[in-house]
N, C-alpha and C positions, 0 to 999 in steps of 0.2 A: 305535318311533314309532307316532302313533296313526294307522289310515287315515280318510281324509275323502271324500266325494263333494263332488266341486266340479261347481254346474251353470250353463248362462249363462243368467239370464231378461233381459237388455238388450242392444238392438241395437251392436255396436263403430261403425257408420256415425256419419260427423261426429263421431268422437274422434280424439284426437292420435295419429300413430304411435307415438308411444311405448306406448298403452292396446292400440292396434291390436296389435301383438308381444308384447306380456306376454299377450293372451287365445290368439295361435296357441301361443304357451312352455309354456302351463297344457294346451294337446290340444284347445280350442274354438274355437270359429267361427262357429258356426250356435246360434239359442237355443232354448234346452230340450237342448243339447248336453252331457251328462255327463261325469265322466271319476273315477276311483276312484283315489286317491295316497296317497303315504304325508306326513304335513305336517311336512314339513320347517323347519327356518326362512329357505330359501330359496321353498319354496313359499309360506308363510306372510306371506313379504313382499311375493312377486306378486298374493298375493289382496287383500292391504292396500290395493296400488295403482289396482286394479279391482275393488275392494269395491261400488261402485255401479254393475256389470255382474255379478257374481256370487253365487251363496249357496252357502253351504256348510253341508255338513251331517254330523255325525260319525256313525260308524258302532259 
């Protein structure tokens, strides 16, 4: 699998719990918050979810 940096550039504040828990599941919280995974396609689908809180970047 390939690894990716997933980082947060948007605040979770005033999104659904559901967005709220996929961003704590992904290792973020705080923005500008990093985290280096391997992209699974379970990870691949949390990022989908919170694609407009996220970027990812491959490495």
């Amino acid at each position: 699998m390939a690894k990716v940096i997933i980082s947060q550039v948007r605040s979770a504040i005033g999104r659904p719990e559901r967005q709220k828990r996929t961003i704590q599941a992904l290792g973020l919280g705080k923005i500008n918050k990093s985290v280096e995974v391997e992209y699974t396609p379970q990870i691949q689908g949390m990022v989908n979810k919170v694609s407009h809180l996220v970027s990812v970047t491959e490495l």
